[in-house]
C-alpha positions as CSV (number, residue, x, y, z in Angstrom):
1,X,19.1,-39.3,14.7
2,X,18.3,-42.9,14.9
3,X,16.0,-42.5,17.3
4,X,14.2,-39.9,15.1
5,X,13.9,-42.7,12.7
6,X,12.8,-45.4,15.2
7,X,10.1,-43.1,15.9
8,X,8.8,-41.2,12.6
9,X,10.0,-43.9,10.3
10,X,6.3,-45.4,10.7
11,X,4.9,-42.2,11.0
12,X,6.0,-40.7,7.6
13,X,5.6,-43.9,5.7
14,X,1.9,-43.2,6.1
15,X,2.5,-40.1,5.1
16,X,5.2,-39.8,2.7
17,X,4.6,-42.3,-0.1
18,X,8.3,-43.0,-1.3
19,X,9.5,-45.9,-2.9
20,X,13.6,-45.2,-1.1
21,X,14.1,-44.8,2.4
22,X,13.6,-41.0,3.1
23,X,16.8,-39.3,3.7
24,X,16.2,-38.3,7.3
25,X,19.8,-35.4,7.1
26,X,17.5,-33.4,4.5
27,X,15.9,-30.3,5.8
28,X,12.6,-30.7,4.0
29,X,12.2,-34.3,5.5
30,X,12.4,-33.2,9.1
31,X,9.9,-30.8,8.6
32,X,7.5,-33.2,7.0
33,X,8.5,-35.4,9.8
34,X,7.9,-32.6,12.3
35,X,4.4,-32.1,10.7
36,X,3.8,-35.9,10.7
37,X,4.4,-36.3,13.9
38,X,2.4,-33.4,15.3
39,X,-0.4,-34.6,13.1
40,X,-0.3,-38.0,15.0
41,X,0.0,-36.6,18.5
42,X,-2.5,-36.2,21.0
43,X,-5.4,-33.1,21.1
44,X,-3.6,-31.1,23.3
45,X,-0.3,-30.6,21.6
46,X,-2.0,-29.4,18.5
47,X,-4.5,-27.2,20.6
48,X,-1.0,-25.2,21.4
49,X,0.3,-25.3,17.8
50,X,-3.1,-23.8,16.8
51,X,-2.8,-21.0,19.7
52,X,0.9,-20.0,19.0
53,X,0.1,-19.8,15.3
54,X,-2.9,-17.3,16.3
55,X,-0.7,-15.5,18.9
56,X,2.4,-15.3,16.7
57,X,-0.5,-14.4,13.5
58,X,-1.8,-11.0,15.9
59,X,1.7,-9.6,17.5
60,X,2.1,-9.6,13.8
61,X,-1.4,-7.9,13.2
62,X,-0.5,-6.0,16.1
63,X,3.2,-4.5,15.0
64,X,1.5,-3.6,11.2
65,X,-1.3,-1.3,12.7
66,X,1.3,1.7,14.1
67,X,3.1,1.2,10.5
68,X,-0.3,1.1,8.5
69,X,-1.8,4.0,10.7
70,X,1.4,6.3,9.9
71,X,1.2,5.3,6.0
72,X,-2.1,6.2,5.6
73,X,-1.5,9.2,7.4
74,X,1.1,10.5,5.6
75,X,-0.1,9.6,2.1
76,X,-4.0,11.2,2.8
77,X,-2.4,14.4,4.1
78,X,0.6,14.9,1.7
79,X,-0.8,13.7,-1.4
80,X,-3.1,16.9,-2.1
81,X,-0.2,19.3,-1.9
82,X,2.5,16.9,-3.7
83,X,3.3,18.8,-7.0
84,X,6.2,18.6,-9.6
85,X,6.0,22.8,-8.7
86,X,6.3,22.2,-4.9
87,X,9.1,19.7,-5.5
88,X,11.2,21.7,-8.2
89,X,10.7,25.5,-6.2
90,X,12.7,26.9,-2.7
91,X,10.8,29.0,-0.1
92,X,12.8,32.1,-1.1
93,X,10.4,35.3,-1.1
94,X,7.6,33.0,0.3
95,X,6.4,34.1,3.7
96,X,2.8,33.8,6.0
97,X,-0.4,32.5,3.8
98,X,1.0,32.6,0.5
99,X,0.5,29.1,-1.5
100,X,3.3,29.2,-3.6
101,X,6.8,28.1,-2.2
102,X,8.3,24.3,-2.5
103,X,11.1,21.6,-0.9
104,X,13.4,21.7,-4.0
105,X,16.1,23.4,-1.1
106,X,15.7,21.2,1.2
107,X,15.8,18.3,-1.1
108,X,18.9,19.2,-2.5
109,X,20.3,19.5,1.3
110,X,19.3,16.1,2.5
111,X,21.0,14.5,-0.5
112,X,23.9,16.6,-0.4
113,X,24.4,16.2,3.4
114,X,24.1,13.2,3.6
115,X,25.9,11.7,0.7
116,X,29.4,14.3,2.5
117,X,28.2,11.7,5.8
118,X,28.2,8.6,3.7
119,X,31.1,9.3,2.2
120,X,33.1,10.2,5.6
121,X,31.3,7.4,7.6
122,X,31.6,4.3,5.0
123,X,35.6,3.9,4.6
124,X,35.9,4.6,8.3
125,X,32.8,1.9,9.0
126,X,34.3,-0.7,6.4
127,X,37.9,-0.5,7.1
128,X,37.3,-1.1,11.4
129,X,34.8,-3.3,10.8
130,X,37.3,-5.4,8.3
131,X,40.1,-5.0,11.5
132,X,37.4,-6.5,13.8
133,X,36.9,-9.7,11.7
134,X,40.0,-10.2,10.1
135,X,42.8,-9.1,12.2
136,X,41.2,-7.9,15.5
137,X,42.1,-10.3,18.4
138,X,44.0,-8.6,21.2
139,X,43.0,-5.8,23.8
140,X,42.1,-2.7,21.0
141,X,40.1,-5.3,19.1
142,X,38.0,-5.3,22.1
143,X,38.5,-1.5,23.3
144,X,37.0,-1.1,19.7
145,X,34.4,-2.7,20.0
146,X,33.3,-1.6,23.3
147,X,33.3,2.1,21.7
148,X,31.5,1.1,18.7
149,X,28.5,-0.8,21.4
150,X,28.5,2.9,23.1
151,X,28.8,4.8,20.0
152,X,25.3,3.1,18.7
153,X,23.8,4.4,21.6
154,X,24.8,7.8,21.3
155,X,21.8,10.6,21.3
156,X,21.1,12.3,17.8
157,X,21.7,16.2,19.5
158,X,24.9,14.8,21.6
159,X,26.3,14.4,17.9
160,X,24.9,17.7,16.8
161,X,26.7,19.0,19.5
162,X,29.6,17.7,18.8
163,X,29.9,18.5,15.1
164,X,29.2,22.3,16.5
165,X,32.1,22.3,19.0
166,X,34.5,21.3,16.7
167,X,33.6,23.8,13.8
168,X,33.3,26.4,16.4
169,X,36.7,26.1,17.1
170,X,38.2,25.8,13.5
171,X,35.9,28.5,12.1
172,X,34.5,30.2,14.8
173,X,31.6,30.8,17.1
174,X,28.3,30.3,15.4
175,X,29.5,28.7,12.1
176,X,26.3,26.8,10.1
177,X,27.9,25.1,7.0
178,X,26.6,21.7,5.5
179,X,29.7,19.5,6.1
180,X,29.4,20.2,10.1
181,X,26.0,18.5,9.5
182,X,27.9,15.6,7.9
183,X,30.1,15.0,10.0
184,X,27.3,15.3,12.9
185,X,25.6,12.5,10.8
186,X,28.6,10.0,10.2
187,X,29.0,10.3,14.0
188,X,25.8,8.2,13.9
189,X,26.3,6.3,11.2
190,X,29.8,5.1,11.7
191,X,28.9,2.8,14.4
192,X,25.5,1.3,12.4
193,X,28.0,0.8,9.3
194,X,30.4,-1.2,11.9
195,X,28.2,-3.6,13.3
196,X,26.6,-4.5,10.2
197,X,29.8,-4.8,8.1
198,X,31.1,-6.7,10.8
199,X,28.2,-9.5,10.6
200,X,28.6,-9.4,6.7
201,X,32.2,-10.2,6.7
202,X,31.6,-13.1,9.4
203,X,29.8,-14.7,7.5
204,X,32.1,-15.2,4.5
205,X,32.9,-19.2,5.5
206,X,36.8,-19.3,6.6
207,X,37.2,-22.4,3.8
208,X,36.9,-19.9,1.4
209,X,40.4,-17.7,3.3
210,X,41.7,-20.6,3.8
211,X,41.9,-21.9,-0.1
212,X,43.7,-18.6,-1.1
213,X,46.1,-18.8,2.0
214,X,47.0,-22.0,0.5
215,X,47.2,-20.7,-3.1
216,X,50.0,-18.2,-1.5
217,X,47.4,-15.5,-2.2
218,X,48.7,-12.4,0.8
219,X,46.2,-11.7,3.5
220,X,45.4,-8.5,2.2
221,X,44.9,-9.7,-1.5
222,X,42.7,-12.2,0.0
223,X,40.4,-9.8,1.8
224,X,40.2,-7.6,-1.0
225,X,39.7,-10.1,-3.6
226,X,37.8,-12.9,-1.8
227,X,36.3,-11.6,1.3
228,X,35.0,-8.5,-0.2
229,X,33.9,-9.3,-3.2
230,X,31.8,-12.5,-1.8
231,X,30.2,-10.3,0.7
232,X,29.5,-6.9,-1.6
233,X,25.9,-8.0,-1.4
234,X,25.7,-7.4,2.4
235,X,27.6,-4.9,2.4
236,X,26.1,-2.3,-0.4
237,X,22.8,-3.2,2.1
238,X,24.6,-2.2,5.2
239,X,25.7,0.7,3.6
240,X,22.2,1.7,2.6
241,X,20.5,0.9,5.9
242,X,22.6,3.0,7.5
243,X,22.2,6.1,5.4
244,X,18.0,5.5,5.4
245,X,18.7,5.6,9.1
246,X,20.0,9.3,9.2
247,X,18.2,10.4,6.6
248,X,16.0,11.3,9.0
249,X,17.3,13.1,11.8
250,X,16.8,16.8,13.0
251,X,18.2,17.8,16.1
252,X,22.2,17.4,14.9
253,X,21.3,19.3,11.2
254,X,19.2,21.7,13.4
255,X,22.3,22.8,15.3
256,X,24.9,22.2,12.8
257,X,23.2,23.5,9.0
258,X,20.8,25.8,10.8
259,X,17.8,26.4,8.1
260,X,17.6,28.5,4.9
261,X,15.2,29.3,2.3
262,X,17.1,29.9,-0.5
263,X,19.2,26.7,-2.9
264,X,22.6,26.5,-1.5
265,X,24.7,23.4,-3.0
266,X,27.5,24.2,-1.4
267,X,28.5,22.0,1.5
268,X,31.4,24.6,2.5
269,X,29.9,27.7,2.5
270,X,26.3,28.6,4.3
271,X,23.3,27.5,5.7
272,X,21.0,24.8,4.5
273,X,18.3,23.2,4.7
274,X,16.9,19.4,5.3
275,X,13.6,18.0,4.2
276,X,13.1,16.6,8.4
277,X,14.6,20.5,9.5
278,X,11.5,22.3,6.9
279,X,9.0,20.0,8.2
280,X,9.8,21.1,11.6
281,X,9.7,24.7,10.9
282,X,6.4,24.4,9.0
283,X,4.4,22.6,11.9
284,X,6.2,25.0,14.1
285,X,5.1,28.4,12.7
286,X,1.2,27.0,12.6
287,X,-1.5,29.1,10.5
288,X,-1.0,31.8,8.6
289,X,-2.8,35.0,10.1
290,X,-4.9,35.5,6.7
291,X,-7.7,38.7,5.8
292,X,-10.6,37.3,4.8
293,X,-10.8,38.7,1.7
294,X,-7.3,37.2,1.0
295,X,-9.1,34.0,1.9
296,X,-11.3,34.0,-0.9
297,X,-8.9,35.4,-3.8
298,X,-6.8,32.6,-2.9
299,X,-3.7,34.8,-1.7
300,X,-3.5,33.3,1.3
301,X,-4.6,30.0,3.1
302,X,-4.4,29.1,6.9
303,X,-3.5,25.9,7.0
304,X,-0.7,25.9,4.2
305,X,2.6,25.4,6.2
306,X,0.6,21.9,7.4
307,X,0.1,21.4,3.8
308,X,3.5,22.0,3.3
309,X,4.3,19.8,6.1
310,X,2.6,16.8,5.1
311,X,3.3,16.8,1.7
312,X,7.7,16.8,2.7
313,X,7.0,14.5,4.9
314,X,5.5,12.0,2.5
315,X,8.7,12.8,0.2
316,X,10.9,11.6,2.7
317,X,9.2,8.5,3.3
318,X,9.3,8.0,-0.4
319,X,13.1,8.6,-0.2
320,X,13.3,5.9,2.4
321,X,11.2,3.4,1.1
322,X,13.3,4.0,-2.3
323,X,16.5,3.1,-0.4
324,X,15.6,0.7,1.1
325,X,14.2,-1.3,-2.1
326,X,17.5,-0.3,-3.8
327,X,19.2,-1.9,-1.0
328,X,16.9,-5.3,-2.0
329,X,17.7,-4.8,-5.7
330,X,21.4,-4.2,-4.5
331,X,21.5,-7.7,-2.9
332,X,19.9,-9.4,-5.0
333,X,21.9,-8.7,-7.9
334,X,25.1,-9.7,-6.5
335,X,24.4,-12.3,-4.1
336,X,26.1,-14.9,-4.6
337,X,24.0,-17.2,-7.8
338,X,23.5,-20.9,-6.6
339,X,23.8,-23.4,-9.5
């Protein structure tokens, strides 16, 4: 540090008109120093900054085009279809070119499925992730972890697969309920509510534990009370991360829920459908084998189950982007307020 001042001290005086010494421990005036500095140095060093800001400006560019691409996409396709009738209506009686049918079904099985995951997957998550940071030392500690690292890596179907077997041997061969679905989806999300719990609860600083330890507060009180409630922020975002990230998925609902086109709320009992699992069976039937003459009464149009499609396709994105905004919102309202 003193040689920092030695060297910039003349350097930001120029710069920095202060009447006190500038405080050289203060984030703000090492940066100003930094900038100092580099606007001092020779040609060449700021020829690099300039590049690296230009490369660093297009990888940016470069990442935003895929993202950009798939949003306009999405919204110029869906957006004709995208009704309150196509979002409040099921698929039941509704088959080749007819334009009537909607994703209220499916809806109602994404939300349903994967609040039974959420709800199976976040205690499970919270409490090992809690053992990893606050008790978790020894050999398990570390066998845990290690299953957790493998568990993350764990294909989508594998899971589907899994969830199958075991109902299959409960209730029988070719069961399709909602909760196998679930639990196929907390498979996945167990190990994405782990690791990010785990990073939450690190970074509660120990000073804080150790002030209640010395209050005689127990260790449990303390993680409940303290630990917790200090990282709720990060943790309600975890929490919703993870569920935007399964949201998603196909293959393991596929195998597990199977499809329907009829409203079925009932997690326990029956098939059901997904908003990813309709879009999937709309862009795999294709057209609609439609007469002519049905063409122009407006009976039946070709392209519908694309329309279909698209337009499910942009409600699920708009599910996402909802979570993950109420995830923002979330932490934001109780991070902890700095004076």
């Amino acid at each position: 540090m003193s040689e920092l001042r030695d060297t910039a001290a003349p350097v930001l005086a120029s710069v920095l008109p202060t009447t006190t010494a500038p405080d050289f421990d203060n984030s703000t005036t090492r940066s100003a120093v930094a900038q100092a500095l580099l606007k001092q140095g020779d040609p060449a060093r700021r020829r690099k900054d300039i590049f690296m800001r230009c490369l660093v400006y297009a990888a940016f560019a470069l990442a935003m085009i895929p993202l950009i691409s798939l949003l306009y996409t999405v919204i110029v396709n869906g957006v004709p279809h995208l009704s309150w009738n196509f979002l409040f209506t099921s698929m039941r009686g509704v088959f080749g070119g007819m334009p009537y049918g909607g994703i209220y079904h499916a809806v109602l099985g994404t939300v349903l499925i994967t609040l039974g995951a959420t709800i199976i997957s976040v205690p499970i998550g919270l409490l090992t992730a809690v053992y990893l940071v606050e008790y978790g030392s020894g050999p398990l500690a570390r066998a845990t972890t290690f299953f957790v690292d493998v568990m993350t890596g764990i294909p989508s179907i594998v899971a589907g697969l899994f969830s199958f077997s075991l109902f299959a041997l409960i209730l029988g061969p070719g069961v399709r309920i909602g909760i196998a679905a679930s639990v196929a989806l907390s498979v996945l999300m167990i190990p994405v509510v782990v690791r990010s719990c785990e990073e939450m609860l690190r970074l509660v600083p120990n000073e804080l534990r150790e002030a209640a330890y010395a209050l005689g507060v127990p260790k449990w009180l303390t993680i409940v009370k303290v630990v917790l409630r200090t990282s709720v922020a990060g943790l309600s975002t975890s929490v919703l991360l993870a569920i935007a990230r399964v949201i998603g998925e196909t293959a393991p609902i596929l195998i597990t829920a199977g499809f329907a086109d009829s409203i079925n709320a009932n997690l326990f009992e029956g098939r059901m459908m997904t908003l990813p699992v309709f879009i999937y069976f709309q862009y795999q039937q294709g057209l609609a084998a439609c007469q002519p003459a049905a063409i122009l009464a407006g009976t039946c149009v070709p392209d519908i189950r694309f329309m279909r499609a698209w337009a499910a396709a942009l409600t699920l994105v708009f599910i996402v982007m909802v979570l993950n905004l109420l995830g923002r919102l979330v932490s934001k309202a109780f991070a902890p307020k700095v004076a």
